[in-house]
C-alpha positions in Angstrom: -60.4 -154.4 -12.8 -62.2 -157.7 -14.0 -61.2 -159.0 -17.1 -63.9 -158.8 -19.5 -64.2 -159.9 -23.0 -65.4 -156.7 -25.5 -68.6 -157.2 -27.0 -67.9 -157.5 -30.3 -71.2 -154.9 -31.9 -70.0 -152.1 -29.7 -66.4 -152.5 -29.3 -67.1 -151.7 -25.4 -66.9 -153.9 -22.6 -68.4 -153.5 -19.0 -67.7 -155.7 -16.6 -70.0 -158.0 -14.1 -69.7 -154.9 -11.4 -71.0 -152.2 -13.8 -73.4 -154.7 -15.2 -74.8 -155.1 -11.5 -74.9 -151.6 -10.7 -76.6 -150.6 -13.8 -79.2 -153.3 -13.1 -80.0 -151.8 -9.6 -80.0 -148.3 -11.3 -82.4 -149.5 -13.2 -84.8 -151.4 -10.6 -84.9 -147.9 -8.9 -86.6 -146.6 -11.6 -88.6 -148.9 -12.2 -87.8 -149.7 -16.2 -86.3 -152.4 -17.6 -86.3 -151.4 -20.8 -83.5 -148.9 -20.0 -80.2 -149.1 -21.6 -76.9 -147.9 -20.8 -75.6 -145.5 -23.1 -71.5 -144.7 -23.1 -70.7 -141.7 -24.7 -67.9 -139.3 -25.3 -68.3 -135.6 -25.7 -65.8 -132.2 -25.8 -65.0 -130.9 -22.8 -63.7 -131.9 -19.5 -60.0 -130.4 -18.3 -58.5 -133.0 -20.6 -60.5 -132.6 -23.5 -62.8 -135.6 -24.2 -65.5 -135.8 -21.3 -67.1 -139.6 -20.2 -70.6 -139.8 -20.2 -72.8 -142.3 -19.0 -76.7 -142.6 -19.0 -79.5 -144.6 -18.6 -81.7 -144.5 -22.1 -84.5 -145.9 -23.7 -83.7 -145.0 -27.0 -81.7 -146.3 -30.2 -80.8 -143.6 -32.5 -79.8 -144.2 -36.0 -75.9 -144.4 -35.5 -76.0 -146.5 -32.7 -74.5 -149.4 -31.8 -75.5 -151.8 -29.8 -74.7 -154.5 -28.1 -75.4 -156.8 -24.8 -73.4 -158.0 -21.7 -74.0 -159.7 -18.3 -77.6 -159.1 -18.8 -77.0 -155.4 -20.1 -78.1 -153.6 -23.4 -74.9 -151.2 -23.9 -75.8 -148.4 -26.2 -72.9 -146.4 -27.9 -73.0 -143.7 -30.9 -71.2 -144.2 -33.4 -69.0 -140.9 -33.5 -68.1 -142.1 -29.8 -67.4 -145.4 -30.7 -64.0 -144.5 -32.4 -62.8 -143.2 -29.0 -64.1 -145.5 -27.1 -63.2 -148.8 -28.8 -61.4 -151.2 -26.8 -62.7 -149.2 -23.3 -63.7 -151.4 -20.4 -65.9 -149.9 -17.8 -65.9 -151.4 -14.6 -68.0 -150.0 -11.1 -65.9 -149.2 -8.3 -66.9 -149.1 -4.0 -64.1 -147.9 -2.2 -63.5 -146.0 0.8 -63.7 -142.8 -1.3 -66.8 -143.7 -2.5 -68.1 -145.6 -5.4 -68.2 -144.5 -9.4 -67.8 -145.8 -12.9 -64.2 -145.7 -14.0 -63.1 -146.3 -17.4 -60.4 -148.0 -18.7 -59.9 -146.5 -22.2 -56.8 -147.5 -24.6 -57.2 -144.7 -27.0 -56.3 -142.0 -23.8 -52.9 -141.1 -23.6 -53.8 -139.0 -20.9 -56.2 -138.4 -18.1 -57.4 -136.3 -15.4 -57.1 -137.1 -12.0 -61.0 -137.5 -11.5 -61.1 -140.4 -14.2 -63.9 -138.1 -16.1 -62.0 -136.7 -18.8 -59.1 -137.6 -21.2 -57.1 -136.5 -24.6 -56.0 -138.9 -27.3 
């Protein structure tokens, strides 16, 4: 994964890859305005589930912040979990997907989507 400094509003960091991908994401849909919003919610087989959207709204307890280009949007009852988390975008031969890199996890599941603390 690249190395990639946290932004220092949302605690967050994506790196030039997601920052790229998100960018195309968002020429398909033709808005610019869009933001990427990180979130955490319950669920998943480890507990905490990943979640990541395309938004063009700021809710009140939002944080946000902006990277390679990117407006990264994260709430603030997520942002506890999430500080210090660097999300990168991935091609391989098994395909291509966000994958997070999250310091707060001590564990995971073997997709990458969910984790416990």
């Amino acid at each position: 994964m690249a190395e990639t400094a946290l932004a220092p509003d949302t605690r967050v960091a994506i790196t030039p890859s997601a920052a790229q991908r998100v960018q195309t994401l968002m020429k398909m849909e033709g808005k610019p305005d869009l933001m990427l919003r990180i979130s955490v919610s319950g669920g998943g087989c480890s507990g905490f589930q990943y979640g990541i959207t395309l938004d063009d709204q700021v809710n009140e307890d939002d944080v946000v912040g902006e990277q390679h280009g990117v407006k990264v949007v994260v709430d603030q009852t997520s942002l506890d979990l999430l500080s210090g988390t660097v999300v990168d975008f991935v091609e391989d031969l098994m395909g291509a997907s966000f994958q997070f890199s999250n310091p707060n996890a001590t564990s995971t599941c073997g997709c990458g989507s969910s984790f416990s603390v």
